[in-house]
C-alpha positions in Angstrom: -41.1 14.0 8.1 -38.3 10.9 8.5 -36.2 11.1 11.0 -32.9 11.0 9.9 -30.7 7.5 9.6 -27.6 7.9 12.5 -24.6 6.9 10.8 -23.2 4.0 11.2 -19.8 6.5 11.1 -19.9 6.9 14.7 -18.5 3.8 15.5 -16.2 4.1 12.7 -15.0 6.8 15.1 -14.0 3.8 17.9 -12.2 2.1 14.9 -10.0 4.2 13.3 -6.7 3.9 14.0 -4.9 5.4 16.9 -1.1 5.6 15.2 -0.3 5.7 11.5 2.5 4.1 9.9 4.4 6.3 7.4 4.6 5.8 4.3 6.9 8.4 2.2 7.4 6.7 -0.6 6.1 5.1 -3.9 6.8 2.5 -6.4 6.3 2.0 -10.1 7.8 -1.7 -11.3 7.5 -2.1 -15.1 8.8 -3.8 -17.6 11.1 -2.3 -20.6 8.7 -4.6 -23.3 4.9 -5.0 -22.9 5.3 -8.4 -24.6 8.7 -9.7 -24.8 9.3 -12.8 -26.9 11.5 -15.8 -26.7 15.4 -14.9 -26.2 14.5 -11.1 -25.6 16.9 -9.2 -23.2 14.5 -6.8 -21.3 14.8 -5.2 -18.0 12.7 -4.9 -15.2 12.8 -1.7 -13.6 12.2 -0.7 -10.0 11.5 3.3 -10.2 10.7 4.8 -6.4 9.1 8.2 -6.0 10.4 9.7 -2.2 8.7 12.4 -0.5 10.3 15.4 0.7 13.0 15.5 3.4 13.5 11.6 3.2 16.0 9.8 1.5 16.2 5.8 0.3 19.2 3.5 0.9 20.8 1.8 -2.0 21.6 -1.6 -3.1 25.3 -1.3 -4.0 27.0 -0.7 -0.5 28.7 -3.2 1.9 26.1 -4.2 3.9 28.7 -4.8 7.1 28.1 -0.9 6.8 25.4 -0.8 9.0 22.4 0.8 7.2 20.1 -1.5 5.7 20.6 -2.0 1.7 18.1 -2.3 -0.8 17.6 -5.5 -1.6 15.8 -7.7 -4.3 14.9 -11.1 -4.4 13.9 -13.2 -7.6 12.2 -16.5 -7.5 14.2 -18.9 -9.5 12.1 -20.4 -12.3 12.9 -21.6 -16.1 10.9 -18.9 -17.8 13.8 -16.6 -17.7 17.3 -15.9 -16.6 19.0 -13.3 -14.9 21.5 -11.2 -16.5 23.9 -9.8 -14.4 23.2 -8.4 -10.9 20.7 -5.1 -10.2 22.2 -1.6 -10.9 21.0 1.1 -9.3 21.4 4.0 -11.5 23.3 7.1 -10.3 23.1 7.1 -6.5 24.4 10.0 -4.5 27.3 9.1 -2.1 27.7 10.3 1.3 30.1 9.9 4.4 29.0 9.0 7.5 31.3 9.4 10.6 28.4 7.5 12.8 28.8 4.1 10.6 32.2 5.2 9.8 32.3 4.7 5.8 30.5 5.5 2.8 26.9 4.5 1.3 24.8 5.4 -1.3 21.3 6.4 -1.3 18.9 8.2 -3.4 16.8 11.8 -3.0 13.2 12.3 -4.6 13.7 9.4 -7.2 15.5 6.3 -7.0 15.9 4.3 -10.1 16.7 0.0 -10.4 17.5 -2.2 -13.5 17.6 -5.7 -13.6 18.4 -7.1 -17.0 16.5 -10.6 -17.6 16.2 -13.1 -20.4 12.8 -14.5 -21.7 13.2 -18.1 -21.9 9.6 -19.6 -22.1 6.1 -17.7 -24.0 4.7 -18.8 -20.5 7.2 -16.7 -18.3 6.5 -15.2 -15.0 9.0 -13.0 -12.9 7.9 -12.7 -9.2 10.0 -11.8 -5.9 10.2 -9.2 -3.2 12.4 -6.1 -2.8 12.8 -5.2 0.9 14.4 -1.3 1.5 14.4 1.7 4.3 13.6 4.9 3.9 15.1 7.4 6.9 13.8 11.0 7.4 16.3 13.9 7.5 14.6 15.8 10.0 14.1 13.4 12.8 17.0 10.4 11.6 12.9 7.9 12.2 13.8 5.2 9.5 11.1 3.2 8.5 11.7 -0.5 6.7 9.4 -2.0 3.8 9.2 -5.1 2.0 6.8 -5.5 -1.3 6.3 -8.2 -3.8 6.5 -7.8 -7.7 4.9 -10.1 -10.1 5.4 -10.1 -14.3 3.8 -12.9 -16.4 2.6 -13.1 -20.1 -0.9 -14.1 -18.7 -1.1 -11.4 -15.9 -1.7 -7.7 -16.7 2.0 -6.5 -15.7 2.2 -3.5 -13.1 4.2 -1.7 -16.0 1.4 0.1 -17.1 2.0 3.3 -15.0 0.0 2.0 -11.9 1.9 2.8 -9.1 2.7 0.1 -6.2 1.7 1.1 -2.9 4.2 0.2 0.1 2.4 -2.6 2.1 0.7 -0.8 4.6 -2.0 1.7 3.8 -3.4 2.2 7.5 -1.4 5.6 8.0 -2.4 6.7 4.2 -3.8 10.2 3.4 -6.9 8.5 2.6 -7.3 6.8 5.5 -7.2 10.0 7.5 -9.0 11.9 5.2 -12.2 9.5 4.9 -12.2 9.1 8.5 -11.9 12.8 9.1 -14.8 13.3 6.8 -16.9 11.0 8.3 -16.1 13.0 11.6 -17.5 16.5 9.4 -20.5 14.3 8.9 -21.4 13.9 12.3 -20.6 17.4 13.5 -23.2 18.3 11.1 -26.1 16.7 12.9 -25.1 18.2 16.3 -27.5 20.4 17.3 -25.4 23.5 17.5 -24.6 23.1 13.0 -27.8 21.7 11.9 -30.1 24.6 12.5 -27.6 26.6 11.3 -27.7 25.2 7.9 -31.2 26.5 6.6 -30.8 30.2 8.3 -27.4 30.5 6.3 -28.8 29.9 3.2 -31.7 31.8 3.6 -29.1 34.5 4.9 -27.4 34.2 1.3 -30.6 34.0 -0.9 -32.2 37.0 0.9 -29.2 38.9 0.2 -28.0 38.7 -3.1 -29.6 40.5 -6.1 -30.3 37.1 -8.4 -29.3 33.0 -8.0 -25.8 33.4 -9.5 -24.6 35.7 -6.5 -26.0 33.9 -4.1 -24.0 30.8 -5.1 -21.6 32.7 -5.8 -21.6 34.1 -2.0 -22.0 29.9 -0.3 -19.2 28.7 -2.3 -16.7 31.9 -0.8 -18.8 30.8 2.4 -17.7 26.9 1.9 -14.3 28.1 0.8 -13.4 30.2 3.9 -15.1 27.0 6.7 -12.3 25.0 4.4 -9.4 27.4 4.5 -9.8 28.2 8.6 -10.3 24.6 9.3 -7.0 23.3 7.2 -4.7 26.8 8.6 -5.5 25.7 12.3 -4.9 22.2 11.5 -1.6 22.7 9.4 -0.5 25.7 12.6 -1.4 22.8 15.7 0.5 19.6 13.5 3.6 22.2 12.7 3.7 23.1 16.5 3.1 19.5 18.0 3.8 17.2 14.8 7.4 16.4 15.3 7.2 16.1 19.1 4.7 13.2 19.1 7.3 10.7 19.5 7.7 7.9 21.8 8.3 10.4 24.9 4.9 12.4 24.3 3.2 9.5 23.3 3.6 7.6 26.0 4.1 10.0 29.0 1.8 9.7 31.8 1.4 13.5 31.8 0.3 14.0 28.3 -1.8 11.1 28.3 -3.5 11.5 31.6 -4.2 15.1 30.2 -5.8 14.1 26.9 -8.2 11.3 29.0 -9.0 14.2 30.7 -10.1 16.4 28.1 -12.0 13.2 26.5 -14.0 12.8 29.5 -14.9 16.3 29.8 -15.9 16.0 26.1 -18.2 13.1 27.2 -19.6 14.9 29.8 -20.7 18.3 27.5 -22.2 16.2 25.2 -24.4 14.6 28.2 -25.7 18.4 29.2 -23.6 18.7 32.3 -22.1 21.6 30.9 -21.6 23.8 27.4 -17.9 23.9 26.5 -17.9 27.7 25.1 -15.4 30.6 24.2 -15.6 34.2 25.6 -18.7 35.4 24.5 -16.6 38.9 23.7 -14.6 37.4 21.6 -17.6 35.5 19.5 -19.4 39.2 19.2 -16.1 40.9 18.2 -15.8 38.4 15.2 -19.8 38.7 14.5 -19.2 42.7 14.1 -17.1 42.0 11.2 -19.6 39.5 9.7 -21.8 42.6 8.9 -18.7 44.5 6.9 -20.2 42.9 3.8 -18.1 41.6 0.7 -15.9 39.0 0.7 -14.6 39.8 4.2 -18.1 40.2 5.8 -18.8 36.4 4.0 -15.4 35.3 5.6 -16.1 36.4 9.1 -19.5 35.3 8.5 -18.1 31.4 7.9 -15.6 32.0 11.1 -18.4 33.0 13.1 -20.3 30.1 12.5 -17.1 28.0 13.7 -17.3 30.1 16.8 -20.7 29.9 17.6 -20.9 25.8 17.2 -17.7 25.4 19.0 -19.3 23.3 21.8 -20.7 21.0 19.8 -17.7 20.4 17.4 -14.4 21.0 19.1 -14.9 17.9 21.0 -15.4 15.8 17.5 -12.8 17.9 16.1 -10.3 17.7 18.2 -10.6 13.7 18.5 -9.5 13.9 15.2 -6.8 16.1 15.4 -5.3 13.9 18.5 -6.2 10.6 16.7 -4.0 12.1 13.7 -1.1 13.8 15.6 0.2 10.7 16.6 1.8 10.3 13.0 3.9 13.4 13.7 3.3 15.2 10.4 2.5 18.0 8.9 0.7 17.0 5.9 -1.5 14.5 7.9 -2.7 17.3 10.7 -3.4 19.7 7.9 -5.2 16.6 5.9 -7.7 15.7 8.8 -8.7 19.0 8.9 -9.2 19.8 5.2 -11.6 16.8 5.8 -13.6 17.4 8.5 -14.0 20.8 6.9 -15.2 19.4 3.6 -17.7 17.6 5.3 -18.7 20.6 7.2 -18.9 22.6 4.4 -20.6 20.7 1.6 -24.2 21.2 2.8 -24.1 24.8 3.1 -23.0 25.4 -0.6 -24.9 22.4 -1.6 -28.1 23.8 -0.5 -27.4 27.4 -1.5 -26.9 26.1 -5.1 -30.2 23.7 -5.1 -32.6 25.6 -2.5 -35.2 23.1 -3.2 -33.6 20.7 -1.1 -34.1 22.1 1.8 -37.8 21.2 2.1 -36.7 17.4 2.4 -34.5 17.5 5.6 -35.9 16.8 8.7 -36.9 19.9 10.9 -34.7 20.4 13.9 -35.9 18.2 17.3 -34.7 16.1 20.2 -33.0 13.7 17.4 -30.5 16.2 17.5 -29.5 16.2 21.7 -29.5 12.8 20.7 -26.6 12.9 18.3 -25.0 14.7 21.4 -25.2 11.8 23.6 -24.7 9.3 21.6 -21.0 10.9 20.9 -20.5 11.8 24.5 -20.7 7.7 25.2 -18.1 7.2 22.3 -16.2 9.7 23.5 -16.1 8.0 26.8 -15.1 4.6 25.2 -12.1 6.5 23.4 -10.6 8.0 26.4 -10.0 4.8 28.3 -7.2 4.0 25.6 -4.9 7.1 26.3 -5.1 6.5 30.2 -4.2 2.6 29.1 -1.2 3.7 27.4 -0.1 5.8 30.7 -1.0 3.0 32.7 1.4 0.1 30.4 4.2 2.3 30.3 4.0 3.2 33.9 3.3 -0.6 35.3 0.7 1.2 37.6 -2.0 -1.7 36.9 -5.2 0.8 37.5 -6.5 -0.6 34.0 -5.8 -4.3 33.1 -7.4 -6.1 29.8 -10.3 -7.5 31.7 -11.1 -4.1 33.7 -10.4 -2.1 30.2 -13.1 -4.8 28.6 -15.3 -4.6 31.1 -15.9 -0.6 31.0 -16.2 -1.0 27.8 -19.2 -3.5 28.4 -20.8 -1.1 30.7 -20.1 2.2 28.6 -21.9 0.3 25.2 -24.3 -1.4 27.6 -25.8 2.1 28.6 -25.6 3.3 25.3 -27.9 0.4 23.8 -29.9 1.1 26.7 -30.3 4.9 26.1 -31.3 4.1 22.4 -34.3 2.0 22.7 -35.3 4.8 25.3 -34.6 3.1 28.9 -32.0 5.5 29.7 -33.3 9.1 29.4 -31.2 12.5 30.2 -32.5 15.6 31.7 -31.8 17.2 28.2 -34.1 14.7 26.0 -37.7 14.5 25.2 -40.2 12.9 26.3 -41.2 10.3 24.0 -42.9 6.7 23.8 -41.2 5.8 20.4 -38.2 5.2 19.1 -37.7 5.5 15.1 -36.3 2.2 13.0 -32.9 3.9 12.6 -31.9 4.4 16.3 -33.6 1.0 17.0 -31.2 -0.5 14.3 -28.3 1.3 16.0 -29.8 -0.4 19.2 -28.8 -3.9 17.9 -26.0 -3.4 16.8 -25.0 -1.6 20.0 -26.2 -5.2 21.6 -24.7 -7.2 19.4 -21.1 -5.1 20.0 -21.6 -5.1 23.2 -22.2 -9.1 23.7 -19.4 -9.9 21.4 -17.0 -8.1 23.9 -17.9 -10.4 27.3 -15.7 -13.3 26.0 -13.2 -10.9 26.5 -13.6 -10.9 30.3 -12.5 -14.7 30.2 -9.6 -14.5 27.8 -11.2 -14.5 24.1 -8.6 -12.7 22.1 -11.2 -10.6 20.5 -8.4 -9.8 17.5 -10.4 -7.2 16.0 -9.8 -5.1 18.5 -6.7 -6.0 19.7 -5.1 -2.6 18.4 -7.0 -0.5 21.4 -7.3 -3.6 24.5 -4.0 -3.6 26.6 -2.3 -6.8 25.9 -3.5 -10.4 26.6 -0.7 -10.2 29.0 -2.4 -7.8 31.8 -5.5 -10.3 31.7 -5.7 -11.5 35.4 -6.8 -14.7 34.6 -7.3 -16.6 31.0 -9.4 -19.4 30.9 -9.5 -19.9 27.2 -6.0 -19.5 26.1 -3.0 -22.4 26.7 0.2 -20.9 27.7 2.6 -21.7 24.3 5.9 -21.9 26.5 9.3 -21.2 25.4 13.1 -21.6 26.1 15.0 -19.6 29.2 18.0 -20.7 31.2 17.4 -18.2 33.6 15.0 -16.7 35.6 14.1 -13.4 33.2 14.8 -9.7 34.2 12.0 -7.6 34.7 9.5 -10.4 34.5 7.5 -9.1 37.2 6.6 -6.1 35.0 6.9 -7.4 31.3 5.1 -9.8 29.9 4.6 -12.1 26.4 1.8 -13.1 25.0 0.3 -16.2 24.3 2.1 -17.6 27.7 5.0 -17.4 25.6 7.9 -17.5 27.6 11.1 -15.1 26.7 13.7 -12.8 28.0 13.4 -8.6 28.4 17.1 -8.2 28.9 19.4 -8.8 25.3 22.1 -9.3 27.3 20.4 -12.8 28.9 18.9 -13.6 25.6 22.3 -13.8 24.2 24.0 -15.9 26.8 20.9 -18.1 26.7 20.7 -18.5 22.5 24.8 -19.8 23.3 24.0 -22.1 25.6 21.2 -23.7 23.9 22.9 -23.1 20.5 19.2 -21.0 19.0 19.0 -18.3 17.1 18.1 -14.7 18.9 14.3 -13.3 17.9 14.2 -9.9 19.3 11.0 -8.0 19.4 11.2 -4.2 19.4 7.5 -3.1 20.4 6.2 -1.0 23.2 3.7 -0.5 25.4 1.1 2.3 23.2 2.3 0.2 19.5 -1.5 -0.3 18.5 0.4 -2.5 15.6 2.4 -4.1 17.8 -0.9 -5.3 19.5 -2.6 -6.3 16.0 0.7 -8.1 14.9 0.5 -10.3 18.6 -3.0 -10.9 18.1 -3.5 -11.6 14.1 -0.4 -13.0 13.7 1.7 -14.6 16.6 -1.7 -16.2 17.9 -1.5 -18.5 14.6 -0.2 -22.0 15.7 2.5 -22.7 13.4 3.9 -19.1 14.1 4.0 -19.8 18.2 5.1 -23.8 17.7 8.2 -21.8 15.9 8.5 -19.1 18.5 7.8 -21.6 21.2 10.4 -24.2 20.2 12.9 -23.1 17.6 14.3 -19.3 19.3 15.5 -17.6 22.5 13.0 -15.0 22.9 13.5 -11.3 23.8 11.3 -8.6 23.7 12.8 -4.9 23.8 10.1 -2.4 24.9 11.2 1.0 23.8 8.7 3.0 25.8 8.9 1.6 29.2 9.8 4.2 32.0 11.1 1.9 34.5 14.3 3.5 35.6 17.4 1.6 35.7 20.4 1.6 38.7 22.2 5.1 38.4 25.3 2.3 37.3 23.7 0.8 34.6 23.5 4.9 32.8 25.1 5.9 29.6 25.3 8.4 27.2 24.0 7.7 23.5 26.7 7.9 21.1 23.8 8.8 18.7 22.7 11.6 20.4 24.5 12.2 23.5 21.9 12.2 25.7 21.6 10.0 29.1 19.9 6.7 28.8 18.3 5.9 32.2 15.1 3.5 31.4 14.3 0.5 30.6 12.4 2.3 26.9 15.4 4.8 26.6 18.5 2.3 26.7 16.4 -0.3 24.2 15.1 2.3 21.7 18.9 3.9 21.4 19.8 0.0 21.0 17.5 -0.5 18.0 18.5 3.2 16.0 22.5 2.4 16.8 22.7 -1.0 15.9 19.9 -1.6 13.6 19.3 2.6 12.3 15.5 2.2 12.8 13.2 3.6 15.2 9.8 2.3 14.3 7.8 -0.7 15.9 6.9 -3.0 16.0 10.6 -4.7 14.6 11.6 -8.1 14.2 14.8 -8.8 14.1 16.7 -12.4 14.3 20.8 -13.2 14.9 22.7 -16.3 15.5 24.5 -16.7 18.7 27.3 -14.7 17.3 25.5 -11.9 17.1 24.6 -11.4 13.2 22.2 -10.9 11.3 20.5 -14.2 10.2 17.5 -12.8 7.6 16.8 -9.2 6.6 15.0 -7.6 9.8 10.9 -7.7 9.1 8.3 -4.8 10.2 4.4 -4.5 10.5 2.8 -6.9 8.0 -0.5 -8.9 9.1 0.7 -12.0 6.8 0.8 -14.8 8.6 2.4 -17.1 5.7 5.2 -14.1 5.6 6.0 -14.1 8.9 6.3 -18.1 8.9 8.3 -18.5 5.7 10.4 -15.6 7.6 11.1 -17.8 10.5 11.6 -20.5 8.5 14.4 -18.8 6.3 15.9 -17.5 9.2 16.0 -21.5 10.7 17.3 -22.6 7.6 20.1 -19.9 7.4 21.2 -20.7 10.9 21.4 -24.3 10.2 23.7 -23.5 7.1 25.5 -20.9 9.5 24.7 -18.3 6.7 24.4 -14.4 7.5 23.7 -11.5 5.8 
């Protein structure tokens, strides 16, 4: 009997992403007419759908206000004509004493009109609309831009699709997929996969004909679903909201979850079985045997019990993996997931018995499974005691050391599947099936691909989980890009650029500096654990034109928000946003971009002229280079004209 094929989903595990960027909310951009003629008036309408407990700004308030307006930009072409200026229809209105006057803004559904003219057959109506959506519960507001496109040759998105927001890495789907894949793998551990044929056999012995019997795995399937998705909805509502900046990036929280990782690793190698009190596995058994409903309930939680050594440690990278986005809805989602997964083949089976005669019998593949995990669970752990060791400047992990673990950790792994490396918990065995040798390569080829890295390769696929390019020792690949200072930089000694770019960590000195030299102010807000942050250095900054442009053309300032360096007791204050003492480096800069900018989420680009204003609308986490260049160049070309917003 085949052996079967390891999925390639455990290194999807490495891969999935670390933080999610929220997304709460929707768009539908249509037109009025499906296929307006010459000299029709139609509109163009921008209808937004806005989850719960988050509101949108709109597009007809001063902008000198403070919050950032709605705004939409059309590209100027003689297929049509503009009508007027965009109305936003029916806004609510609301005081607030922190900005000190009144905007509008929009709950649930947010509706835009834009009267046009069709002047050509040929038209086509293109631009962008860039908004912010702020949360009610936590004030996080979260910036967007998104392009729209109309033509009488292209299928218009008026049709009902929706338009998604730009990012899609923090989606539902993202974390449910990668959550299921997770459900997948607990299966094959060894403490599930036997499991699977007894339970069935359980239910088919036990019930009078076929139809109870499915009848009894689907209630079965059903309860695995409902426990998993409680404890994950009960864990996100007690942690959710806290996983902010401080959690995140503490050295306590981190250094605790690195912990856990590694003794994770090291159950999965056989050092140990991580178990619960065997009194409270029997009580829970006891009521397995009531029978009914309840008896197939307890039955399902039992199960959960009794494999909790093998999955907890697959679960709960997960769960930490997901927390990170601080909501509810996501927690619950990764569970519902990995519960699906875990699920599926016990109903499955129960309903088409015959099936089970084609999966492989239980065998040493299965400790294998184990191991295999334990090494990725190793690899995963070095990233949370990174983040501890960026925010805290304690230089235990640089990019090269980080890289070169990771070289070792896949090393042994590639060794231990071709069978050179051997636990005391495998078998004995000559030969290696084509599955795990096709893992092998690939384990190799990973593996090789990273020891550029040691020399100062970017390695931009993975830039979201290396510490940054700046930690690297020494570079011998990369040119430094330069920039423009007039003074030797605070903090230098402990923040860095990358790309040898060379820049300012202190607004105040940026801002003397951009007068003297008479350039415009780009400040970066990012931080330390901003995976995106990482992926926007590496994907996009690393681009020529982009660092020829940050190089030459702008004083330079980055603003860590998560840096714990503590400031002179004289250089304290108390936020006038939330009262509270500002004594870090992170504190005083994140309290800097909510108050003057009413955002909290990185990474954040903003630009000013000398004076101080706002030069081109702020710009958050997009991976298009093109974008980010034609938004330097606008913000050039506005500075030149001495226009703000």
């Amino acid at each position: 009997m085949k052996k079967p094929v390891l999925f390639t989903a455990f290194f999807f595990l490495i891969f999935a992403s670390f933080s999610q960027v929220l997304k709460p909310i929707e768009w539908e951009t249509t037109l009025s007419s499906k296929s307006p003629r010459v000299g029709d008036e139609i509109e163009v309408r921008f209808k937004a759908k806005i989850e719960k407990d988050w509101y949108l700004y709109s597009s007809d308030f001063d902008p000198d206000l403070g919050p950032l307006v709605t705004e939409f930009t059309f590209e100027e072409n003689d297929s049509y004509e503009l009508l007027g200026e965009i109305d936003p229809v029916d806004p609510k209105k609301k005081y607030d004493s922190l900005w000190e006057g009144e905007y509008t803004y929009f709950k649930k559904e947010g509706l835009f009109i834009q009267k046009v003219k069709i002047l050509k057959e040929d038209f086509k109506i293109s631009g962008t609309y860039f908004y912010q959506v702020c949360s009610d519960i936590d004030g996080k507001c979260i910036p967007f831009e998104d392009e729209f496109s109309f033509g009488s040759k292209t299928k218009p998105e008026a049709d009902g699709l929706k338009k998604k927001t730009e990012s899609e890495e923090g989606s539902l789907w993202s974390i449910l997929i990668t959550a299921f894949l997770a459900g997948l793998v607990a299966l094959l551990t060894p403490c599930v996969y036997p499991m699977i044929p007894i339970t069935v056999s359980i239910f088919l012995k036990q019930s009078k004909s076929k139809k109870e019997g499915i009848g009894k795995a689907l209630i079965y399937g059903l309860s695995i679903i409902v426990f998993f998705s409680l404890l994950g909805f009960l864990i996100s509502l007690i942690w959710g909201f806290t996983a902010l900046n401080e959690l995140s990036t503490h050295w306590l929280f981190n250094l605790i979850i690195f912990s856990v990782f590694i003794l994770f690793a090291l159950s999965f190698f056989g050092l140990f079985e991580i178990t619960l009190p065997s009194s409270l596995v029997t009580k829970i058994d006891r009521q397995a045997d009531r029978g009914g409903l309840i008896g197939i309930f307890f039955m399902a939680i039992t199960l959960v019990l009794v494999s909790f050594s093998c999955t907890f440690p697959i679960v709960g990278t997960a769960l930490i993996n997901t927390l990170s986005g601080g909501s509810i809805l996501e927690g619950t989602m990764a569970m519902f997931g990995f519960s699906l997964a875990f699920a599926i083949p016990f109903t499955g089976f129960a309903i088409f018995p015959t099936w089970l005669k084609s999966i492989p019998e239980s065998g040493g593949w299965l400790n294998s499974v184990k191991v295999v995990l334990g090494f990725l669970e190793l690899a995963l752990a070095l990233k949370f005691l990174s983040v501890a060791d960026l925010a805290y400047h304690w230089g235990i992990l640089d990019r090269e050391v980080f890289i070169a673990l990771w070289i070792a950790i896949f090393g042994l792994l590639g060794l231990y599947l071709i069978g050179k490396l051997k636990l005391k918990s495998d078998t004995d065995s000559d030969k290696i099936s084509v599955s795990r040798l096709i893992l092998a390569v690939v384990t190799f080829s990973f593996t090789i691909s990273l020891i550029p890295g040691l020399w100062g390769a970017p390695l931009k696929s993975l830039s979201g989980f290396l510490p940054p390019m700046a930690t690297h020792n020494f570079n011998l690949l990369q040119e430094d890009a330069g920039g423009t200072t007039c003074e030797e930089p605070k903090f230098d000694n402990i923040l860095h650029w990358p790309h040898g770019l060379e820049g300012y960590f202190d607004y105040d000195q940026a801002v003397a500096c951009a007068r003297e030299q008479g350039k415009p102010i780009f400040i970066d807000f990012t931080g330390h654990g901003c995976v995106n942050c990482r992926e926007m250095e590496q994907r996009v900054w690393s681009d020529p034109e982009v660092l020829r442009r940050l190089s030459q053309d702008f004083v330079l300032v980055a603003l860590y928000v998560d840096d714990r360096t503590k400031l002179p007791e004289n250089e304290w204050y108390n936020s006038s946003y939330d009262g509270k003492s500002k004594r870090t480096i992170g504190q005083q800069n994140a309290d800097f971009q909510i108050t003057q900018f009413n955002n909290n989420a990185q990474p954040f680009y903003v630009i000013l002229n000398e004076e101080e204003e706002l030069l081109i609308a702020p710009r958050a986490y997009n991976l298009s280079v093109s974008g980010f260049v034609d938004f330097l160049d606008k913000a050039l070309e506005n500075h030149r004209n001495n226009t703000v917003l």
